[in-house]
N, C-alpha and C positions, 0 to 999 in steps of 0.2 A: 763379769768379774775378770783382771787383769789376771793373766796368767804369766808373765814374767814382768821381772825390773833387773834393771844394773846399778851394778856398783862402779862409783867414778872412784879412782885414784888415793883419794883422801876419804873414802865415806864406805865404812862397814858396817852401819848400820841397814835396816834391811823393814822396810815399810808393811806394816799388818794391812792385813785382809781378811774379809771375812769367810769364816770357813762354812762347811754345809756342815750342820746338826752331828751328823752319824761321824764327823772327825774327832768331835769331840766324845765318843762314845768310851767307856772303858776296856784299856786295851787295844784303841786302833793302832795299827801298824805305821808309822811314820817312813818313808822310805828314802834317801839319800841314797846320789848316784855322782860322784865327780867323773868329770868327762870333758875329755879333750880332742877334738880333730877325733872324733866317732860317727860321724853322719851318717856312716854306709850299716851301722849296728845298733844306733841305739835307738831305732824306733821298735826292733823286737824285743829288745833290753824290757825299754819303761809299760809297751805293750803285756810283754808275759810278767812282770811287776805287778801290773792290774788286776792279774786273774788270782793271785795271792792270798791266802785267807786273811781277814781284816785288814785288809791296805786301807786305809786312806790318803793322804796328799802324799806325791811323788815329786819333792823336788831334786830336779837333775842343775849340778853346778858347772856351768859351761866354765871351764876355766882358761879360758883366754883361745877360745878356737879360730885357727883361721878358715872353718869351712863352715856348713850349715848346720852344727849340729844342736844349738838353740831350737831355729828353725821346725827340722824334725822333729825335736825331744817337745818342743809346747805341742806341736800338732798332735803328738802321737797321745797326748791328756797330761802330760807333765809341766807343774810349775817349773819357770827358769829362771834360773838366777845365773846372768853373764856377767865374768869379770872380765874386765877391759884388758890384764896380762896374766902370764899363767901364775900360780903360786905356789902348785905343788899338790897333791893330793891330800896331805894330812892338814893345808891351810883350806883347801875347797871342803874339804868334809864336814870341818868349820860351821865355815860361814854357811853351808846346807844347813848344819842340826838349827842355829837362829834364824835359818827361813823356815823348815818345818816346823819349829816351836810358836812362829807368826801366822802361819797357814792353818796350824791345826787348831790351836786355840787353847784351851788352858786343861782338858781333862785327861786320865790316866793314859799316857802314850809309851807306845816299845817302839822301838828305835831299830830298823834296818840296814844295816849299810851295805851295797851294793855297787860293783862296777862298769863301766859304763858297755865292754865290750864284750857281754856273755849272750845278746842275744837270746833267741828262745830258750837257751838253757837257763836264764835266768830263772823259770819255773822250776829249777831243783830247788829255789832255796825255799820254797814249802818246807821242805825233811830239817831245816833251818829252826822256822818257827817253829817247828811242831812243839818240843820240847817245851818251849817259856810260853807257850799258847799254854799246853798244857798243865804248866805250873809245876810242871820238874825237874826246870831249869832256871836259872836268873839269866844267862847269857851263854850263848851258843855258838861258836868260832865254827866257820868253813874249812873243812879241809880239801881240798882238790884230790880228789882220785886218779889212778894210772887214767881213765879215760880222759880227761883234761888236757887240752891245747893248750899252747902261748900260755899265762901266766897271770899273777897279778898283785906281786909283793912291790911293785915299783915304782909306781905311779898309775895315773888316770888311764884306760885307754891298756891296759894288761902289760905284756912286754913278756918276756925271756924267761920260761919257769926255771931255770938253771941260774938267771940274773938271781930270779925270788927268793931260789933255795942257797945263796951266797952267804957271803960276809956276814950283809945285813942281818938274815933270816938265825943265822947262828950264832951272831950276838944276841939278838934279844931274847934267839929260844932259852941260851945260860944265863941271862942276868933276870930273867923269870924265874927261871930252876931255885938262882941262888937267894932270892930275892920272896921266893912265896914256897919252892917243892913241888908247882906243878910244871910239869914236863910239856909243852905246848908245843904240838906236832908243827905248826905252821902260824908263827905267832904273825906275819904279815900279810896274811891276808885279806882281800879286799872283802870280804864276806861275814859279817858277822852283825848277832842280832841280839840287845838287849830288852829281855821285859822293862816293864813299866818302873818297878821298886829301882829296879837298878840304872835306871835310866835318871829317875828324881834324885836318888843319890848322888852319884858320881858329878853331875855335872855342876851343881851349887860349889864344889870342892875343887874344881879346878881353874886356873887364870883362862884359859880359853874354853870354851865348848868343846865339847866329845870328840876324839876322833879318833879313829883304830891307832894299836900299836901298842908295844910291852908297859908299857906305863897306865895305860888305858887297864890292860890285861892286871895288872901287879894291885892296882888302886883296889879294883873288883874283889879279886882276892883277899886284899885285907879288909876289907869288911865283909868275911865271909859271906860272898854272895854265891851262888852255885854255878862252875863254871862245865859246861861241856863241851868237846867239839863231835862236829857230825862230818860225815863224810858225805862229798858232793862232787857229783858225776858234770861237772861244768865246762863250758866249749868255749875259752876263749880267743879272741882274735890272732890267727896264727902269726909267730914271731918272725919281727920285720931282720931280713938279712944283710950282710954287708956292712965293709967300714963304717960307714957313718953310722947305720943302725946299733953295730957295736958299742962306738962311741959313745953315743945317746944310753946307752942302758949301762956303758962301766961308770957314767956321770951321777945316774939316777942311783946307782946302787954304793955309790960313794955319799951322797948326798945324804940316802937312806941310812946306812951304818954312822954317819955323823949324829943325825936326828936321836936316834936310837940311842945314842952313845949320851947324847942329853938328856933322855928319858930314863933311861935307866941310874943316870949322874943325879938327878933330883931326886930320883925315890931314894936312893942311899941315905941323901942327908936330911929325909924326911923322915925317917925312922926312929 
């Protein structure tokens, strides 16, 4: 069985496969990971991913790397889906959920999202599922704990927890507030896990597929789905220093608070 394909230029659609039996079981774990220029991290990423309770397919969305991290990520048991330039993390998340919805096949799926640069700590986000495994939750938002490196409100590949906790992170925490009353410690984070119900929901209701972020967060809530967040002891890739590095992350965090500013601009005049 093929374990990755690309996407050209012009072409988002994304070629089925056949899954193995137990993807389609009720309740497997679907796992989305965007990832860019991660080689040296994400084969303990998609690795501790696999030890997961009910995981099944783990596609990682190379979003335009210029290093090995395709490579890695299929070796290490991840489907890849590479795109040919980068697009962003909230367009990679994307186009993952319509690879995993092709991978796993047609039965009751929860939906993981996951970033590409958390390495073996990726196995906190157990204390994740736990809840919507258990059926206490509809959806579970990560929140990074004081123990938490680097960061991951920003894009693919983590970045700057002070970037995270920015502009961005505090527009969308108030236009949730104003927008639904619930108070969302860390609404951009890379971590967050929907059960099955609210996975079939949401995604028929929106122009594109799933993908983290206050509008994702706001949808949820209005059709009273049960939202918790959990706290998560996570080790991301330590934050890159220096002008350029700067650069790169006051672009992303601009980019971000734009995004956000249109997410929360549709819910308004959906109401």
């Amino acid at each position: 069985m093929d374990t990755h394909w690309e996407l050209s230029d012009d072409d988002d659609s994304v070629p089925s496969t056949v899954s193995d039996p137990a993807s389609d079981s009720p309740g497997t774990v679907v796992v989305v990971i965007p990832a860019r220029n991660e080689a040296s991290r994400i084969a303990l990423t998609v690795l501790a991913a696999r030890k997961l309770p009910r995981v099944g397919p783990i596609v990682v969305v190379d979003d335009g790397s210029t290093d090995s991290t395709w490579r890695v990520a299929e070796e290490s048991g991840a489907r890849v889906l590479r795109l040919p330039h980068p697009v962003g993390r909230a367009e990679a998340q994307r186009r993952g959920v319509v690879a995993a919805r092709e991978t796993a096949g047609s039965g009751r799926l929860c939906l993981l999202f996951l970033d590409a640069d958390l390495g073996a700590s990726a196995a906190e986000a157990a204390a994740l599922l736990a809840p919507v495994l258990a059926g206490t939750a509809d959806v579970a938002l990560g929140v990074p704990t004081g123990g938490s490196t680097g960061g991951s409100g920003v894009g693919p590949g983590g970045g700057s927890a002070t970037v995270a906790a920015g502009a961005a992170s505090r527009r969308a925490r108030l236009g949730i507030r104003r927008a639904t009353g619930f108070d969302a410690s860390y609404p951009l984070a890379g971590e967050l896990c929907l059960g099955a119900a609210a996975f079939g929901a949401i995604a028929p209701q929106l122009s594109s597929p799933v993908a983290t972020g206050p509008g994702l967060i706001i949808d949820l809530l209005r059709q009273d789905f049960r939202v918790v967040e959990v706290p998560l002891a996570l080790a991301h890739r330590p934050s890159r220093h220096g002008l350029q590095a700067g650069l790169r992350a006051g672009l992303r965090e601009l980019r971000r608070y734009r995004e956000v500013g249109r997410e929360l601009s549709a819910r308004q005049n959906s109401r």
